[in-house]
C-alpha positions in Angstrom: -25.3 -38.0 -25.4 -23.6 -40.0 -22.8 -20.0 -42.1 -23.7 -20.5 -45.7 -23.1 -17.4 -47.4 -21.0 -17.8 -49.8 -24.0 -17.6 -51.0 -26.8 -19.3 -53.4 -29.5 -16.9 -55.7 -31.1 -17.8 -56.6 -35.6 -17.0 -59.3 -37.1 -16.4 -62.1 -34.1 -19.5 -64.2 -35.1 -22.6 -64.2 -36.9 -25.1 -65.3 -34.2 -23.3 -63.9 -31.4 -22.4 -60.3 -29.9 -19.4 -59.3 -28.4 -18.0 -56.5 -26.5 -15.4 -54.8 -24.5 -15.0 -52.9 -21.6 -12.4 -51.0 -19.3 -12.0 -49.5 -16.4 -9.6 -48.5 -13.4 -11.4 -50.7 -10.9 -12.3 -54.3 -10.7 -16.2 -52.7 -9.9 -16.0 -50.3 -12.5 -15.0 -53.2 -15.1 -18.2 -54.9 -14.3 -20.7 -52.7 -13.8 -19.6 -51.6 -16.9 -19.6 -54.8 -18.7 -23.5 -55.5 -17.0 -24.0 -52.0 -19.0 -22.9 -53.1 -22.0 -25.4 -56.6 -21.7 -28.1 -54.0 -20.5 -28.3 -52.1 -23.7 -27.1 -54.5 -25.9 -31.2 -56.2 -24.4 -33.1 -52.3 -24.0 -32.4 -49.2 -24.4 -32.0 -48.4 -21.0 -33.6 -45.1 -21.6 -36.8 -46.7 -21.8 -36.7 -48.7 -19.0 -38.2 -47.2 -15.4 -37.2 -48.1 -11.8 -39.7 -50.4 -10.9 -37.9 -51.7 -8.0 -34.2 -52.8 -7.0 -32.9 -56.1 -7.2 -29.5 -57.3 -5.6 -27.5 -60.3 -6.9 -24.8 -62.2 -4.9 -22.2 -64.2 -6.7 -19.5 -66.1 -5.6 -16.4 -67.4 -7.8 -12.6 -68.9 -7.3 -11.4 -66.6 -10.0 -12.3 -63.0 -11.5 -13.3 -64.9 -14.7 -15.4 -67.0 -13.3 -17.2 -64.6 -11.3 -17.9 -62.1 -14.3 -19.1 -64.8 -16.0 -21.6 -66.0 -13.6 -22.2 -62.3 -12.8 -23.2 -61.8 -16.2 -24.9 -65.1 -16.5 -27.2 -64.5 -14.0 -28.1 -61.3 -15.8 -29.5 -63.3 -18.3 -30.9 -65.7 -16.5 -33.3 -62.6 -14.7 -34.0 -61.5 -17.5 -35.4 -64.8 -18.9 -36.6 -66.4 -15.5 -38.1 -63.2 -13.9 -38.8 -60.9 -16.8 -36.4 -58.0 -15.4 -34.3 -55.6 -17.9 -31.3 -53.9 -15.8 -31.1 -49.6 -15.8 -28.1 -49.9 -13.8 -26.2 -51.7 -11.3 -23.7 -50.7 -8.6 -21.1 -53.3 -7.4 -18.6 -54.1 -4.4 -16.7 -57.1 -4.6 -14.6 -58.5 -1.6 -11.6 -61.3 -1.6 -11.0 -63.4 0.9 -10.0 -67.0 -0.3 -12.3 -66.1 -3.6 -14.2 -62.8 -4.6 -18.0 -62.4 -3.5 -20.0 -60.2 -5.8 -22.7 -57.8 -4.1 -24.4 -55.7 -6.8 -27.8 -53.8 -6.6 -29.7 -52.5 -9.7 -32.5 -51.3 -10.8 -34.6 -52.9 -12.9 -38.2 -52.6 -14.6 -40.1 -55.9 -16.1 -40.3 -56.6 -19.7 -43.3 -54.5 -21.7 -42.3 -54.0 -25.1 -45.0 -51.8 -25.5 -43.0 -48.9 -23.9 -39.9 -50.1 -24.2 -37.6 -50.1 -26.9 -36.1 -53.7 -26.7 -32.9 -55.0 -28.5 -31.8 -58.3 -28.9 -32.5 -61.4 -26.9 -29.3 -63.0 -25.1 -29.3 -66.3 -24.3 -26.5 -67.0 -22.7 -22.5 -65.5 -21.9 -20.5 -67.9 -24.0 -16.6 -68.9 -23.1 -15.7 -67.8 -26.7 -12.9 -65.3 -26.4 -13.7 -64.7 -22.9 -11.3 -62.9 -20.9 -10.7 -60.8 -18.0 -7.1 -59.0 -17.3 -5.1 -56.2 -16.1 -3.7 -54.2 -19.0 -1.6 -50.8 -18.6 -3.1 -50.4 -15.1 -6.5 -50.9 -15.9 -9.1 -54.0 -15.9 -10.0 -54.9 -19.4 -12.9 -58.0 -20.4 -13.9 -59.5 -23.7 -17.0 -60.6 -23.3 -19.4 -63.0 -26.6 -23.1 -63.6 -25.8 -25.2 -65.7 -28.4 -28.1 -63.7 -29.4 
C-alpha cells in the first residue's frame, strides 16, 4: 500500500475536513495537497484516465495561489464533473507565482467509482502555508 504525503487532521470541525501536507518543494507541497482533496472526493484507485486537463492559476502570494489552486479543484469537480487521479505542477515567480498543473482526470460515475465526500468549497479556517525546518508545510479545512 502506498504512503500518502498526508495527512487527515480529527477533531477541527464537525462539517468540515482538514489536512496537512509536506514536502521539500513548493510543487511537491501542492501536488500533494491536490492529492489529499483528490482522495478525500474518490478513491483515486477507481478513477481511469479519461483525458488530461491543465489548470493555470495566478496569485500575489503562495497562500493565495494554493487556495485558488485548490479552489478551482473544486470548482471542476462541481462545474465539469471531473475527479483528479493526479496532477503534476511547475510554478514560476516573477512579480507573483503562476501555477501550471496538468492532471488526469476521469468524469463522475459513481457506478464504478468509489466516491467519498462532496467538497464544497477550500475554507480560510486555519489556512496556512509556510516553510518549516526546510520544508513547505499547508493546513488546509474544506466544508464537506
Amino acid at each position: 500500500m502506498r504512503v500518502m504525503p498526508f495527512r487527515y487532521l480529527e477533531d477541527v470541525a464537525i462539517a468540515d475536513l482538514a489536512f496537512e501536507a509536506e514536502s521539500e518543494s513548493l510543487e511537491g507541497l501542492f501536488e500533494d495537497a491536490a492529492m489529499a482533496l483528490f482522495e478525500a472526493m474518490a478513491n483515486t484507485a477507481t478513477l481511469r484516465a479519461a483525458g488530461k486537463r491543465r489548470i493555470v492559476v495566478r496569485a500575489d502570494t503562495v497562500e493565495d495561489l494554493l487556495y485558488k489552486f485548490l479552489s478551482e479543484v473544486v470548482y471542476l469537480k462541481d462545474a465539469e464533473a471531473l475527479l483528479f487521479k493526479n496532477v503534476d505542477v511547475a510554478i514560476t515567480v516573477n512579480g507573483g507565482y503562476t501555477l501550471v498543473g496538468e492532471g488526469e482526470y476521469d468524469v463522475v460515475d459513481p457506478s464504478r467509482q468509489e466516491l467519498r465526500m462532496d467538497v464544497k468549497a477550500v475554507t480560510y479556517h486555519m489556512f496556512r502555508v509556510e516553510k518549516r525546518d526546510g520544508s513547505w508545510v499547508c493546513t488546509v479545512v474544506v466544508d464537506v
